[in-house]
mmCIF file of the N, C-alpha and C atoms, coordinates in Angstrom:
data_MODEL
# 
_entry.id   MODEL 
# 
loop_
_atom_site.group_PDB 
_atom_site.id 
_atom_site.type_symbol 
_atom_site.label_atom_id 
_atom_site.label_alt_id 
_atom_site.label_comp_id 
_atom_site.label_asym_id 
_atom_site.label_entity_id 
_atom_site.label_seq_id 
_atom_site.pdbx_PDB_ins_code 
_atom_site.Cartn_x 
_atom_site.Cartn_y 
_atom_site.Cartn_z 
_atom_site.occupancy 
_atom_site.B_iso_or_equiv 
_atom_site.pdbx_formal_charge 
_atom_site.auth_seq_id 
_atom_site.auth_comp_id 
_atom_site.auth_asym_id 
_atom_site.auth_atom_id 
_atom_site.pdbx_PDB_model_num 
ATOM 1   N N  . UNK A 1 1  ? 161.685 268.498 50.295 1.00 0.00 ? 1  UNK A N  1 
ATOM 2   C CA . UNK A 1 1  ? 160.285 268.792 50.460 1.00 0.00 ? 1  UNK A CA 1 
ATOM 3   C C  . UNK A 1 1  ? 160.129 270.046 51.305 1.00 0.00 ? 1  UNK A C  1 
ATOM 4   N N  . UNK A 1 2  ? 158.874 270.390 51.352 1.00 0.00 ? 2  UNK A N  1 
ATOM 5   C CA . UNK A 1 2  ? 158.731 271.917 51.959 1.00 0.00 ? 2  UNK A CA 1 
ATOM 6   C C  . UNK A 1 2  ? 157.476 272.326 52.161 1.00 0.00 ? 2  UNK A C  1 
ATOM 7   N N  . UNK A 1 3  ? 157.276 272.934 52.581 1.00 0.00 ? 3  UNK A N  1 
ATOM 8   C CA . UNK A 1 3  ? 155.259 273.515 52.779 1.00 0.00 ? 3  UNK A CA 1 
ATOM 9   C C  . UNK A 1 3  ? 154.623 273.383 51.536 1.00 0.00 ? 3  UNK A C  1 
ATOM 10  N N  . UNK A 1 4  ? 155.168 273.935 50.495 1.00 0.00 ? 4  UNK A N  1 
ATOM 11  C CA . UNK A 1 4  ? 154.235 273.485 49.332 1.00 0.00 ? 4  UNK A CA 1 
ATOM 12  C C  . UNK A 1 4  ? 153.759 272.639 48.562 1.00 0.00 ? 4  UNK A C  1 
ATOM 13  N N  . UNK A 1 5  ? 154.536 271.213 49.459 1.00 0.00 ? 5  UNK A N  1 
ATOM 14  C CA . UNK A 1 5  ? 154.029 270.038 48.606 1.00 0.00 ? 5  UNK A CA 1 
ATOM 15  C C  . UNK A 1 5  ? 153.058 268.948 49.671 1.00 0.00 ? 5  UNK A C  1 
ATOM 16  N N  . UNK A 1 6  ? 152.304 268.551 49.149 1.00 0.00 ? 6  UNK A N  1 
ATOM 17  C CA . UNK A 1 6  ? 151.692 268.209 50.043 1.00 0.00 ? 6  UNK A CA 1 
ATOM 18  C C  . UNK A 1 6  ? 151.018 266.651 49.496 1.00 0.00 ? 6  UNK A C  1 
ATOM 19  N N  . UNK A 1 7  ? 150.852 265.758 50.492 1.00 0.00 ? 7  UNK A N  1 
ATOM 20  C CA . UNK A 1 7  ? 150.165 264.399 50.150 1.00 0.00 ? 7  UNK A CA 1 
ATOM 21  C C  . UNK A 1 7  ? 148.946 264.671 49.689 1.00 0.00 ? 7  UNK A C  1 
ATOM 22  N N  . UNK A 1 8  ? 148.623 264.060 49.022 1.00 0.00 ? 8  UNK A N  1 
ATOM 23  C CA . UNK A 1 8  ? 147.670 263.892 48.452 1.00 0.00 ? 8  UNK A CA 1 
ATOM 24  C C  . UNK A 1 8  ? 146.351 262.582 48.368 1.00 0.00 ? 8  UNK A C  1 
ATOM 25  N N  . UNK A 1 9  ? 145.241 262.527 48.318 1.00 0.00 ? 9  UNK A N  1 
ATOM 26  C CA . UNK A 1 9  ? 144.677 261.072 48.076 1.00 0.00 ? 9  UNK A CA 1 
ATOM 27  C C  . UNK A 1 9  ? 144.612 260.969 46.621 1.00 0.00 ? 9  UNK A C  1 
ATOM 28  N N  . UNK A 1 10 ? 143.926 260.224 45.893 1.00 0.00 ? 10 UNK A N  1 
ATOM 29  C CA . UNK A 1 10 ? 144.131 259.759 44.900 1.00 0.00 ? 10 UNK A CA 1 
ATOM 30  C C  . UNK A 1 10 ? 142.636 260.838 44.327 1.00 0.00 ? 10 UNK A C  1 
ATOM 31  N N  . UNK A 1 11 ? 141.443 260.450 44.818 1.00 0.00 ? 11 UNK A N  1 
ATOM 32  C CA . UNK A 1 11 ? 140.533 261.409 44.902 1.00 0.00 ? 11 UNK A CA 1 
ATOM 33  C C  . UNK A 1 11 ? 140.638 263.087 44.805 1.00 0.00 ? 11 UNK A C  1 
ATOM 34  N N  . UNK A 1 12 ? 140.719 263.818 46.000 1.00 0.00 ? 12 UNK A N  1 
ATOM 35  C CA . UNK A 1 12 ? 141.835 264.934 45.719 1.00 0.00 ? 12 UNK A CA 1 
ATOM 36  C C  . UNK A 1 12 ? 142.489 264.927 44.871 1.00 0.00 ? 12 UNK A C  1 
ATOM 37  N N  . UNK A 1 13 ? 143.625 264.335 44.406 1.00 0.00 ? 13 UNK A N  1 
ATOM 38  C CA . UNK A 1 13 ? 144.402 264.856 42.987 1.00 0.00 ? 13 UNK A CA 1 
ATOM 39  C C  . UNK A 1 13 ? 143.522 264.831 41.808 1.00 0.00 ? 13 UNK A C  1 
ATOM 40  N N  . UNK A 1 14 ? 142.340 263.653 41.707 1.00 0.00 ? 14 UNK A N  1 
ATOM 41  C CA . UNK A 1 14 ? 141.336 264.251 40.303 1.00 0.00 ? 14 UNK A CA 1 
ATOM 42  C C  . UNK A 1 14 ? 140.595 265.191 40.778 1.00 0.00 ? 14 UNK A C  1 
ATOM 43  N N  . UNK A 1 15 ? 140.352 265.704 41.636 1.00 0.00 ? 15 UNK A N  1 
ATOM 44  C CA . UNK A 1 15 ? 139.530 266.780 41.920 1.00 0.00 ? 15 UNK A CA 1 
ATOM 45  C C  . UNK A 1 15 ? 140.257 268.187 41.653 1.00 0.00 ? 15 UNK A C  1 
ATOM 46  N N  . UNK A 1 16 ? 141.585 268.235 42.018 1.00 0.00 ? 16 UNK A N  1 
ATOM 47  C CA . UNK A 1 16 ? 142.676 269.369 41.965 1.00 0.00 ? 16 UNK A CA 1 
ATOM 48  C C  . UNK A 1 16 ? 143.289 269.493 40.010 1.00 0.00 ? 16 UNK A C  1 
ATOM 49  N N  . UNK A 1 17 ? 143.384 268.216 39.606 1.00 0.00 ? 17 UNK A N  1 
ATOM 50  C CA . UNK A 1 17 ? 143.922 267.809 38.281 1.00 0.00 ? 17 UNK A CA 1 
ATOM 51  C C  . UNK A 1 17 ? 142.610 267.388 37.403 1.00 0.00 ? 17 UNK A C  1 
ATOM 52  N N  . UNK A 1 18 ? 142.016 267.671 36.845 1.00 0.00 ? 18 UNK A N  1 
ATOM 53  C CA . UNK A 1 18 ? 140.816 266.808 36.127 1.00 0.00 ? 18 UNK A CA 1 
ATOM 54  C C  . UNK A 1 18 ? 141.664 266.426 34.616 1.00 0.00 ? 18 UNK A C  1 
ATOM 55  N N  . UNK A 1 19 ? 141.388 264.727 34.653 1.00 0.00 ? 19 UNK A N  1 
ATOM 56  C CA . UNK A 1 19 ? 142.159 264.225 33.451 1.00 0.00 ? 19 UNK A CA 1 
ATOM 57  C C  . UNK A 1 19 ? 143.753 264.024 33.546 1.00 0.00 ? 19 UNK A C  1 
ATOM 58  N N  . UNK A 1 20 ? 144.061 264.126 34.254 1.00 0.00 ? 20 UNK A N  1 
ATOM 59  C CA . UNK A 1 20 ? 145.811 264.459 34.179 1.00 0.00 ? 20 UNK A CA 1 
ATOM 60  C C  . UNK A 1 20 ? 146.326 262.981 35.159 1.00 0.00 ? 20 UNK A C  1 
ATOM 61  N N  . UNK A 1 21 ? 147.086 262.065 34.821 1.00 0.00 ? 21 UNK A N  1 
ATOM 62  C CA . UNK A 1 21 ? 147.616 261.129 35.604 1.00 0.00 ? 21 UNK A CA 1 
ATOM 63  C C  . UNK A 1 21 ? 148.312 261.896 36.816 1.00 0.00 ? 21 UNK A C  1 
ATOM 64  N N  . UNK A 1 22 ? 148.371 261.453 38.199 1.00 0.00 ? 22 UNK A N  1 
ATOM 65  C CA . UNK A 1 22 ? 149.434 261.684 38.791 1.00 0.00 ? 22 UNK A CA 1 
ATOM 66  C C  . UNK A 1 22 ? 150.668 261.177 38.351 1.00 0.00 ? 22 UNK A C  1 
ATOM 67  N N  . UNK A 1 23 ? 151.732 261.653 39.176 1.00 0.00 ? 23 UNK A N  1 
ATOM 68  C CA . UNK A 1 23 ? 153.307 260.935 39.581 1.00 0.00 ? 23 UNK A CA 1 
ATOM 69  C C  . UNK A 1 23 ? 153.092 260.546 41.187 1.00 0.00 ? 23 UNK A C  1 
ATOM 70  N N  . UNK A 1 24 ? 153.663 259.218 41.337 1.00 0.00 ? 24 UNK A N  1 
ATOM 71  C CA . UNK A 1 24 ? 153.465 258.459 41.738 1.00 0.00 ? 24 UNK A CA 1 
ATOM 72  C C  . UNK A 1 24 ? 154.979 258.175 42.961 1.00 0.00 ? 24 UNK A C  1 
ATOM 73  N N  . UNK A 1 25 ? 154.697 258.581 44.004 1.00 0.00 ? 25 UNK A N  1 
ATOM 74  C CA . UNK A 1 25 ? 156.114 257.739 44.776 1.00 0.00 ? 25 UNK A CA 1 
ATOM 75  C C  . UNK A 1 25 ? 156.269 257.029 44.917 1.00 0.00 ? 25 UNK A C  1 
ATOM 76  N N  . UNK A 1 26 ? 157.212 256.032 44.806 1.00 0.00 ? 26 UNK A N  1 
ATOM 77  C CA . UNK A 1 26 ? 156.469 254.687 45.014 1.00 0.00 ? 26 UNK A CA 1 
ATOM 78  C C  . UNK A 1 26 ? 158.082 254.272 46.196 1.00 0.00 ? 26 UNK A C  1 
ATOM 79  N N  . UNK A 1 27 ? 157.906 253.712 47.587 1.00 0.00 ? 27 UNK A N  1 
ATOM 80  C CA . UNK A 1 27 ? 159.196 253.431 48.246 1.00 0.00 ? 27 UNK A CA 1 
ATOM 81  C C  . UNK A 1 27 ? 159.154 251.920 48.162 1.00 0.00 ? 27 UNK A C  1 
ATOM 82  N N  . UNK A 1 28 ? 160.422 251.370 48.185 1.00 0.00 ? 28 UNK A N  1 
ATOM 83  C CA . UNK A 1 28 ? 160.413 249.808 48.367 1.00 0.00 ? 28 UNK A CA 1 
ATOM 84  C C  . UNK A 1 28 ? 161.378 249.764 49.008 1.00 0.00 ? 28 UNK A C  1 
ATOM 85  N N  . UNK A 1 29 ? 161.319 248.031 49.125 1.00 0.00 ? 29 UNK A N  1 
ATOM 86  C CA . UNK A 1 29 ? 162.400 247.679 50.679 1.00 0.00 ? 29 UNK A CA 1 
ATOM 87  C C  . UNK A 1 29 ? 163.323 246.939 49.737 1.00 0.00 ? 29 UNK A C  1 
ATOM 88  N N  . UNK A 1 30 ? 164.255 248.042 50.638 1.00 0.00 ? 30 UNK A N  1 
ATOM 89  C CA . UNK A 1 30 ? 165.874 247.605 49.373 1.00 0.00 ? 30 UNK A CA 1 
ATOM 90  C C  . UNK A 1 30 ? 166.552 246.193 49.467 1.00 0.00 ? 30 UNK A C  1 
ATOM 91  N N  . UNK A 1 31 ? 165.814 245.296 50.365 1.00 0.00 ? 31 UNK A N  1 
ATOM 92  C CA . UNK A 1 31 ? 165.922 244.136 50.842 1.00 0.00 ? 31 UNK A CA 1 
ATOM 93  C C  . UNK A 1 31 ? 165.465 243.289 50.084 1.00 0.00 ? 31 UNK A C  1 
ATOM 94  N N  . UNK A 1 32 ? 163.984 242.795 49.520 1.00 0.00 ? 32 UNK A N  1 
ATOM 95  C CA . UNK A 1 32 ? 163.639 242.483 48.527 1.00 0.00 ? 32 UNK A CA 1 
ATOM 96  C C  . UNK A 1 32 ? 162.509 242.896 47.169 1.00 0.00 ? 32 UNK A C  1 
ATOM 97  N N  . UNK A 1 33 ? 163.079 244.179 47.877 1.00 0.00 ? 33 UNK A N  1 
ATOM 98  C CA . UNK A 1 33 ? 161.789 245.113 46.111 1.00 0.00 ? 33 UNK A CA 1 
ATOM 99  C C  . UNK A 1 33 ? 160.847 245.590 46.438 1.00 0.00 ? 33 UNK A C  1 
ATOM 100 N N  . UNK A 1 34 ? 159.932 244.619 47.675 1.00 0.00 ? 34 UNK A N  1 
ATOM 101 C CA . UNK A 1 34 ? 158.429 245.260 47.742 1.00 0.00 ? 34 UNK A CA 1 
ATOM 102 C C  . UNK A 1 34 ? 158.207 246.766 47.978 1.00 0.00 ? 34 UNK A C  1 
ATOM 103 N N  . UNK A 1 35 ? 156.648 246.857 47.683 1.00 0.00 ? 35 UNK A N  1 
ATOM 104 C CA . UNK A 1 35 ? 156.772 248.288 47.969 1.00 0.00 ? 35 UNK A CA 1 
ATOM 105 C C  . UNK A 1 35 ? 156.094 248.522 49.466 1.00 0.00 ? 35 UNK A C  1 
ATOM 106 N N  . UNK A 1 36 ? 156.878 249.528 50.082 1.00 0.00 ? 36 UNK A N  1 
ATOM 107 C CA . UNK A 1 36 ? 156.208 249.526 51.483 1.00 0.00 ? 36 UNK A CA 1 
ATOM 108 C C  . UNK A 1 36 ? 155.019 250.694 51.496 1.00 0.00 ? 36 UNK A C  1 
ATOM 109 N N  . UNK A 1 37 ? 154.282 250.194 52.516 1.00 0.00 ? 37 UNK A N  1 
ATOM 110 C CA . UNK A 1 37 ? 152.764 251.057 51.951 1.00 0.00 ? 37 UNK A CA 1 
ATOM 111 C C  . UNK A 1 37 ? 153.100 252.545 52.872 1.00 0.00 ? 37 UNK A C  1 
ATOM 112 N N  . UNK A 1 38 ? 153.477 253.502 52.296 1.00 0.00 ? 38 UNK A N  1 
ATOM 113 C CA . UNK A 1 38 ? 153.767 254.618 53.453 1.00 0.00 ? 38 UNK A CA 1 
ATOM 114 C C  . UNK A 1 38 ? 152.857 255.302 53.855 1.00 0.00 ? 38 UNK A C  1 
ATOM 115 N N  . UNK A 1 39 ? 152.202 255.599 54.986 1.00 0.00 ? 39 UNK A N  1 
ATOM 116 C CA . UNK A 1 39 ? 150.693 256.198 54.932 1.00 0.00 ? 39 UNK A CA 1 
ATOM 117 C C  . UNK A 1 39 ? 151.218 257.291 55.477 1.00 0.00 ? 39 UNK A C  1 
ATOM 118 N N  . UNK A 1 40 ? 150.507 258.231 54.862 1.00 0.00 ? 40 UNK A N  1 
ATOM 119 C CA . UNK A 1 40 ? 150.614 260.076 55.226 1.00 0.00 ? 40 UNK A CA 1 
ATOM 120 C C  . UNK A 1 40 ? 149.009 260.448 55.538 1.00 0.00 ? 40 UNK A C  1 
ATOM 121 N N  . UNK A 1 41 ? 148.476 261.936 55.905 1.00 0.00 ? 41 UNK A N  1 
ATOM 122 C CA . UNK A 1 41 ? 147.738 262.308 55.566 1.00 0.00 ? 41 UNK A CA 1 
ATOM 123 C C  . UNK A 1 41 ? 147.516 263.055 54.518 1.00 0.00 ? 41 UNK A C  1 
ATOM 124 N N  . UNK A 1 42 ? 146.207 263.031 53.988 1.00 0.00 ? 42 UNK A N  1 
ATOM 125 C CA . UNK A 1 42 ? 145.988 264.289 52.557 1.00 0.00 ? 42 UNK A CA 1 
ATOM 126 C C  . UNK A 1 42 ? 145.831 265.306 53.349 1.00 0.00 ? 42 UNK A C  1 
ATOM 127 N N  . UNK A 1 43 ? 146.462 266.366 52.604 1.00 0.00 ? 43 UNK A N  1 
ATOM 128 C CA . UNK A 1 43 ? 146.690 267.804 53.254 1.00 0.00 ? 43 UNK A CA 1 
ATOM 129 C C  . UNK A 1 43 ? 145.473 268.546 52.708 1.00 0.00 ? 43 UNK A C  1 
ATOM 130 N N  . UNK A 1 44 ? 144.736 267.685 51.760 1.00 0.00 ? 44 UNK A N  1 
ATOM 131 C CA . UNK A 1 44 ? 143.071 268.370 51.493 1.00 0.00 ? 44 UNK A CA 1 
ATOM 132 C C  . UNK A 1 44 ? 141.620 267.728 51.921 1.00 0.00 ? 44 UNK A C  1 
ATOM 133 N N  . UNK A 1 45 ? 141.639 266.781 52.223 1.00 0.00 ? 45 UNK A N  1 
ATOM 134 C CA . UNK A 1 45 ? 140.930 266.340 52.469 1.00 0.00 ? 45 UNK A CA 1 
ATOM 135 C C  . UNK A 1 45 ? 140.802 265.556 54.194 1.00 0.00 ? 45 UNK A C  1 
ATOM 136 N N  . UNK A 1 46 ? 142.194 265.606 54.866 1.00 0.00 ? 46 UNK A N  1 
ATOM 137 C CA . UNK A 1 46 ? 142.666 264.920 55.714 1.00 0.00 ? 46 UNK A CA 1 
ATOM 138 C C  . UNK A 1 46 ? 141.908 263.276 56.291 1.00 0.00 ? 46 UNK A C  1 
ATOM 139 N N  . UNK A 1 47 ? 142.150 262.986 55.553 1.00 0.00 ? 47 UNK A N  1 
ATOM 140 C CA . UNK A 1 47 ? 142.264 260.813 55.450 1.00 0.00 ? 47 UNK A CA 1 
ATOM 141 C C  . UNK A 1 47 ? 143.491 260.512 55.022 1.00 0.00 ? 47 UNK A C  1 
ATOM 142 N N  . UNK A 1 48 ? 143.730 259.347 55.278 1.00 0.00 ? 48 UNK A N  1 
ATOM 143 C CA . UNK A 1 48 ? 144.594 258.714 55.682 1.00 0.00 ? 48 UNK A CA 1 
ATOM 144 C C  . UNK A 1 48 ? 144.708 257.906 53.958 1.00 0.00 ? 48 UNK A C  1 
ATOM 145 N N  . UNK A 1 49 ? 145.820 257.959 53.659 1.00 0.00 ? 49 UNK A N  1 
ATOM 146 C CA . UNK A 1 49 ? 146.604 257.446 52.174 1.00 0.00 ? 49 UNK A CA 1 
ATOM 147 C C  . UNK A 1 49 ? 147.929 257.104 52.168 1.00 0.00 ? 49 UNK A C  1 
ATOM 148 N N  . UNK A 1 50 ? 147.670 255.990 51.203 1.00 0.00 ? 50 UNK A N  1 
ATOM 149 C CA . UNK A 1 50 ? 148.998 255.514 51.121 1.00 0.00 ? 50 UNK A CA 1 
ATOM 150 C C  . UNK A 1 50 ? 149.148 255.493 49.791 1.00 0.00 ? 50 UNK A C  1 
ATOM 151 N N  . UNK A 1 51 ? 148.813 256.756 48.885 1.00 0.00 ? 51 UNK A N  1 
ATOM 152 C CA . UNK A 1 51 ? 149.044 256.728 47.631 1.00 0.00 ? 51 UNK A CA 1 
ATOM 153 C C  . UNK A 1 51 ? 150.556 256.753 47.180 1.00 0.00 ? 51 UNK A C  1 
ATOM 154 N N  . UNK A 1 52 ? 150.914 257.885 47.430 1.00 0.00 ? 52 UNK A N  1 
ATOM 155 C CA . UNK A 1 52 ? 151.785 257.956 47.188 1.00 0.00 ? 52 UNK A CA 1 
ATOM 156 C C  . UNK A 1 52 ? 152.244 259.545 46.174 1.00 0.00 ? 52 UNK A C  1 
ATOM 157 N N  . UNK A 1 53 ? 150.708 260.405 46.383 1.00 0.00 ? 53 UNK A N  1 
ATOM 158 C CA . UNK A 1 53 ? 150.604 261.504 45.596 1.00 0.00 ? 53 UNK A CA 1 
ATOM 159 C C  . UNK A 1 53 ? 151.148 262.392 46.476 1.00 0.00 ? 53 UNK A C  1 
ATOM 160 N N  . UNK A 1 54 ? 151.751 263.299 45.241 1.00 0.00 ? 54 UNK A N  1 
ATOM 161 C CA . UNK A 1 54 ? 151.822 264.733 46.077 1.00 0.00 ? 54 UNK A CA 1 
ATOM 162 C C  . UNK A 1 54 ? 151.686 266.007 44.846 1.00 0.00 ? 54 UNK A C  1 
ATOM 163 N N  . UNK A 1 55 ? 150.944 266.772 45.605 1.00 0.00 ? 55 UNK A N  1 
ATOM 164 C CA . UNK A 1 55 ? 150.231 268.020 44.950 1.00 0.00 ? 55 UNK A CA 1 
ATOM 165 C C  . UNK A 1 55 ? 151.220 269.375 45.511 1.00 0.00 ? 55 UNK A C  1 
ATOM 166 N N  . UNK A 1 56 ? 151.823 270.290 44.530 1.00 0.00 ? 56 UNK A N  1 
ATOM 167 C CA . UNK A 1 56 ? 152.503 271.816 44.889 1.00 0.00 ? 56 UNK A CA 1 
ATOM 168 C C  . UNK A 1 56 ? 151.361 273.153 44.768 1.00 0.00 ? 56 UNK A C  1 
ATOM 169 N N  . UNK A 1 57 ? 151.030 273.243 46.076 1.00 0.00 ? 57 UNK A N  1 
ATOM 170 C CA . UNK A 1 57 ? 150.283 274.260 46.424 1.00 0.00 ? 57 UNK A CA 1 
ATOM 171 C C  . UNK A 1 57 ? 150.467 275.418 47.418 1.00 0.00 ? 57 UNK A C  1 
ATOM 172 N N  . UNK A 1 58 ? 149.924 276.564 47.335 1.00 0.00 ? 58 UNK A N  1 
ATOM 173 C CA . UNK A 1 58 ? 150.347 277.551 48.520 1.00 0.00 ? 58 UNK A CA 1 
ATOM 174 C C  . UNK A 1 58 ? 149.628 277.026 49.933 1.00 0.00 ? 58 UNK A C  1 
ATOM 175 N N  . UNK A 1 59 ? 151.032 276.662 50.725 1.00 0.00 ? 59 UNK A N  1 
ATOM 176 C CA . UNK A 1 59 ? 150.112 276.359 52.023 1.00 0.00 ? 59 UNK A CA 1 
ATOM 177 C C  . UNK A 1 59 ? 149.082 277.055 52.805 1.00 0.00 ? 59 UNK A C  1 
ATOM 178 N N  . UNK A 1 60 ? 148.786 277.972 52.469 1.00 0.00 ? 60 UNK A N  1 
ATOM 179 C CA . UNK A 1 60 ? 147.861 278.923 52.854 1.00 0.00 ? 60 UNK A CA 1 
ATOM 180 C C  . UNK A 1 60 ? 146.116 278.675 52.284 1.00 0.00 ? 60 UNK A C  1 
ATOM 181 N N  . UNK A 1 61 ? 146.369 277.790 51.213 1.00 0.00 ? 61 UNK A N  1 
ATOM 182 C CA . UNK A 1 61 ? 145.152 277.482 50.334 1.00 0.00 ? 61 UNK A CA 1 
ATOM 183 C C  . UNK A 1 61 ? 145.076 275.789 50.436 1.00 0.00 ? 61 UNK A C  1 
ATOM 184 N N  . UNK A 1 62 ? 145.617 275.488 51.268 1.00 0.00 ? 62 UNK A N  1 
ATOM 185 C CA . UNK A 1 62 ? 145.619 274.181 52.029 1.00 0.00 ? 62 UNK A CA 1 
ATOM 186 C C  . UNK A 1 62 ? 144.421 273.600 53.182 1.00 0.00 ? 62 UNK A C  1 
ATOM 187 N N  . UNK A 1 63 ? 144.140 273.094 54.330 1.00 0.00 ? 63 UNK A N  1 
ATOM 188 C CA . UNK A 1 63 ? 143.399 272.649 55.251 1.00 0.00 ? 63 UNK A CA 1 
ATOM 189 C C  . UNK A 1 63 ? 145.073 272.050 55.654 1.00 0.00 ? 63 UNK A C  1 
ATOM 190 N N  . UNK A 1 64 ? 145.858 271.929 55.822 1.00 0.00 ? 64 UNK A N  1 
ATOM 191 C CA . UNK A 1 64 ? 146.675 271.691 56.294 1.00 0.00 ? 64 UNK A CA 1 
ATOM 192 C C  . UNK A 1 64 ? 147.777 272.704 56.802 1.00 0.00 ? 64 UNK A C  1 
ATOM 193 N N  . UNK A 1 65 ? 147.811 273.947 55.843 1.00 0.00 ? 65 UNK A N  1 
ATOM 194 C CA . UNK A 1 65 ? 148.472 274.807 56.048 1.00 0.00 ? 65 UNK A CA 1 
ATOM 195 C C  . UNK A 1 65 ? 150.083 274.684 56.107 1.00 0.00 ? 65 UNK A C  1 
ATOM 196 N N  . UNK A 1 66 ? 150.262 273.614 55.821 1.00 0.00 ? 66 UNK A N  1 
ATOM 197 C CA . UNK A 1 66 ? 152.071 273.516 56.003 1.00 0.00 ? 66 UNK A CA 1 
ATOM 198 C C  . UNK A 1 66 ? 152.568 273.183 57.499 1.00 0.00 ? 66 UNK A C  1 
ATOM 199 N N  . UNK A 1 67 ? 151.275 272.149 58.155 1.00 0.00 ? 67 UNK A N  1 
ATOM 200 C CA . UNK A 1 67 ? 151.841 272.394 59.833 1.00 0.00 ? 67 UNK A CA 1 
ATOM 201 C C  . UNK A 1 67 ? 151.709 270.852 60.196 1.00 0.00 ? 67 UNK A C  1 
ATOM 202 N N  . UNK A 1 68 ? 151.438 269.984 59.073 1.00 0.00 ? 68 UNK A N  1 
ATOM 203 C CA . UNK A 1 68 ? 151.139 268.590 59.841 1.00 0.00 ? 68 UNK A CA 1 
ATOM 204 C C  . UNK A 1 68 ? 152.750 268.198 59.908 1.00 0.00 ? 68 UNK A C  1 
ATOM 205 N N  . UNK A 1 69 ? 152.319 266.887 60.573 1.00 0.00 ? 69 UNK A N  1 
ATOM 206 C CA . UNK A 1 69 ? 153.499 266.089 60.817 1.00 0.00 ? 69 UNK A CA 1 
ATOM 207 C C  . UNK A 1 69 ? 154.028 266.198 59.706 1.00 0.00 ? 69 UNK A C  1 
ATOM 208 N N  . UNK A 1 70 ? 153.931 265.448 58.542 1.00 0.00 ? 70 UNK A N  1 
ATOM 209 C CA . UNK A 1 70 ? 154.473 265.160 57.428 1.00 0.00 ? 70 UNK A CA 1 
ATOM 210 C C  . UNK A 1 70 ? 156.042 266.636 56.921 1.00 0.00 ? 70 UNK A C  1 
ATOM 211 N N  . UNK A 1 71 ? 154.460 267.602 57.087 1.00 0.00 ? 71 UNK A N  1 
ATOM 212 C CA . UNK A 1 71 ? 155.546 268.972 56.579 1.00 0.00 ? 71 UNK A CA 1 
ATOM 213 C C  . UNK A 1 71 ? 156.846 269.310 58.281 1.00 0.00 ? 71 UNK A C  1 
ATOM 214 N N  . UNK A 1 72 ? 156.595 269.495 59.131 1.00 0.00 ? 72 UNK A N  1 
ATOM 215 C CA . UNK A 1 72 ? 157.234 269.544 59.909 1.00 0.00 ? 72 UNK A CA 1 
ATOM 216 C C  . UNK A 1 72 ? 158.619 268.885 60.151 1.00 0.00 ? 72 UNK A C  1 
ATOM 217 N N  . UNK A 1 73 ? 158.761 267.485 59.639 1.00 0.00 ? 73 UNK A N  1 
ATOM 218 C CA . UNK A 1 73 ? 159.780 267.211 59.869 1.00 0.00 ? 73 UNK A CA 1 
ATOM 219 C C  . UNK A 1 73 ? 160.410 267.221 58.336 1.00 0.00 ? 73 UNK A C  1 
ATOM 220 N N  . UNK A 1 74 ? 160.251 267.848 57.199 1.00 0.00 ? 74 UNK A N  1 
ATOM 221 C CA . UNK A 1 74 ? 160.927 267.829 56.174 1.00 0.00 ? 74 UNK A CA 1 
ATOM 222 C C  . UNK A 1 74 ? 160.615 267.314 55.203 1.00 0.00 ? 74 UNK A C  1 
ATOM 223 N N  . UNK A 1 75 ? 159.576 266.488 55.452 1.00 0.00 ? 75 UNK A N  1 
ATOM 224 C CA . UNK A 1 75 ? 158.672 265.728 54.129 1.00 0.00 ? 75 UNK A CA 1 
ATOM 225 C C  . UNK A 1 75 ? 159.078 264.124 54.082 1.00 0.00 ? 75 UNK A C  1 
ATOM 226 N N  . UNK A 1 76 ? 159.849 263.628 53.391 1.00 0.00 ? 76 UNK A N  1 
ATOM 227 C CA . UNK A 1 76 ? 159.946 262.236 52.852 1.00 0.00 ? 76 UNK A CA 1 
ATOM 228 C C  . UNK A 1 76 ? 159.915 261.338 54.339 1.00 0.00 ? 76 UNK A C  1 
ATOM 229 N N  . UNK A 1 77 ? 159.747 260.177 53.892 1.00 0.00 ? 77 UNK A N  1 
ATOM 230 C CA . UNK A 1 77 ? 160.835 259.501 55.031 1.00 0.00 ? 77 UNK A CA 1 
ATOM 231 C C  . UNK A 1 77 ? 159.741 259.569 56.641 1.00 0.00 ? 77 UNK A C  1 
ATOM 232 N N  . UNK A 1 78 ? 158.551 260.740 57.039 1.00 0.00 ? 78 UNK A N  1 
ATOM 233 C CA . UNK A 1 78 ? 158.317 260.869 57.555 1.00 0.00 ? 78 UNK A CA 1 
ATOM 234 C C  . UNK A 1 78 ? 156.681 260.344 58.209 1.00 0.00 ? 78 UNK A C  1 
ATOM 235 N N  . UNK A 1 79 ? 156.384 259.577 56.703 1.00 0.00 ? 79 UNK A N  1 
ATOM 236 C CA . UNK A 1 79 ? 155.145 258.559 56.976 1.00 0.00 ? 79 UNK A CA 1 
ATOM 237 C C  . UNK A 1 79 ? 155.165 257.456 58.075 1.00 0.00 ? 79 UNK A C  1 
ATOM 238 N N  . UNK A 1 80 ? 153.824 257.176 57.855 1.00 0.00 ? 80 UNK A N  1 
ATOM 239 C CA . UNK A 1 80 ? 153.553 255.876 58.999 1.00 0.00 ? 80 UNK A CA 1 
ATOM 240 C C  . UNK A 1 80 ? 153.965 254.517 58.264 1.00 0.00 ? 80 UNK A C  1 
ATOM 241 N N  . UNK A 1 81 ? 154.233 253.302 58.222 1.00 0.00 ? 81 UNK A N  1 
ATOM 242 C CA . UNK A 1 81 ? 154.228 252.128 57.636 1.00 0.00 ? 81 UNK A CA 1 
ATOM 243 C C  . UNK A 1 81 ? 152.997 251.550 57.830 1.00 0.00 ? 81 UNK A C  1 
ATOM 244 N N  . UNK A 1 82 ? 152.368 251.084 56.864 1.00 0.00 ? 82 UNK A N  1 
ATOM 245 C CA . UNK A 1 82 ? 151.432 250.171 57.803 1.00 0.00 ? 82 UNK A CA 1 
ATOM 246 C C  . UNK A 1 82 ? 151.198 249.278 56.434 1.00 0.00 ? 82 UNK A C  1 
# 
């Protein structure tokens, strides 16, 4: 991952995509399957999601700019659980 990809809400991505399904991350617990809810922020709208979207954009044309938590430490792996 890298500055140009960025979380997304579910909202935001039809607003960015009109008509187009997302792709979907989906993490689970290798323990017994479930999926764990990973909450990030949207890098467009900034609320709080646990979609699981992510949108490739110039961080510069962001509200996030490539500087939140999420992007800072490398991307994946770097959500909240909840």
């Amino acid at each position: 991952m890298n500055r140009w990809v960025h979380p997304a809400c579910i909202d935001c991505f039809s607003a960015l995509a009109p008509g187009r399904e997302p792709v979907v991350l989906r993490v689970t617990d290798p323990r017994n399957g479930a999926r764990l809810r990973v909450r990030r922020t949207c890098c467009f709208c900034s609320r709080d999601t646990d979609a699981g979207i992510f949108a490739r954009r110039d961080p510069a044309t962001v509200g996030c700019h490539g500087a939140l938590g999420y992007h800072a430490n490398g991307g994946f792996g770097t959500g909240r659980r909840g």
